[in-house]
C-alpha angles and dihedrals in degrees: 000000000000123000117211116221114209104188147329116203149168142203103251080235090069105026116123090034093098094255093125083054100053098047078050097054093049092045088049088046091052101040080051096052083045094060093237112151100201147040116205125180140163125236124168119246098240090055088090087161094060093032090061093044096053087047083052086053084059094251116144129211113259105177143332129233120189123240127209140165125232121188130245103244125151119263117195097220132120106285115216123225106259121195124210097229091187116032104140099052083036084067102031086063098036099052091046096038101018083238148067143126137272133217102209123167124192128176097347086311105103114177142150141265134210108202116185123182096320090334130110118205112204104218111187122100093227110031109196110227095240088058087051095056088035097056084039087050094043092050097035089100099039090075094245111180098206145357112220123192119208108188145120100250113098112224105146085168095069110033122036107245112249105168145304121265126214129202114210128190134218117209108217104215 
């Protein structure tokens, strides 16, 4: 079993006092007595700070996906119907974390949405144009700032480059 980390974080006023640590050694203790094997996590490339610290942790990097960020402008195609499959555990959690994913379908394409703060991340790795105009059209009216894709695939003439993410692995021993 692997357990996912979202994030660890402290306020700038307490960092450096081993609070993060601690946060981390209690996390690591639990996922143990729980029988998980891993700890995964995703840190962006340009956070050298974090990165280092997770090496120090004794996490290792698995793989990279690339994030961009694609604006939110109109398209005149034909819009599919798309349809919120979770839209009572998507609030629960939103209202509660400020963030949290939602399973959408429209036409026989069902995928998933990040959505941080008033911000969409696109997860799949291959994002078919008519899902792209649907999610901009269906948001279009729910006031979202910015739609982000975090994938493998390279397409730096569609989407502005932010940064590069790595997922990095703990072994549980």
């Amino acid at each position: 079993y692997t357990a996912f980390l979202n994030m660890i974080a402290t306020d700038n006023t307490y960092k450096g006092l081993g609070i993060a640590k601690k946060i981390f050694n209690y996390s690591e203790r639990y996922f143990r007595e729980q029988k998980y094997n891993n700890i995964q996590l995703d840190v962006f490339q340009s956070n050298e700070v974090a990165r280092h610290w997770y090496e120090n942790m004794g996490f290792i990097k698995e793989e990279s996906s690339f994030f961009y960020e694609q604006n939110m402008e109109d398209s005149s195609k034909d819009i599919p119907d798309m349809m919120i499959l979770n839209l009572s555990q998507f609030n629960c959690l939103y209202e509660k974390f400020g963030f949290s994913f939602l399973q959408l379908s429209a036409g026989v394409q069902s995928f998933t949405l990040g959505i941080i703060d008033d911000n969409i991340i696109i997860r799949e790795d291959k994002i078919s144009e008519e899902i792209l105009v649907a999610v901009k059209s269906f948001f279009k009216d729910y006031n979202f700032k910015k739609i982000y894709y975090k994938g493998q695939e390279k397409n730096s003439e569609k989407y502005k480059y932010i940064d590069e993410i790595h997922r990095m692995k703990l072994t549980l021993q």
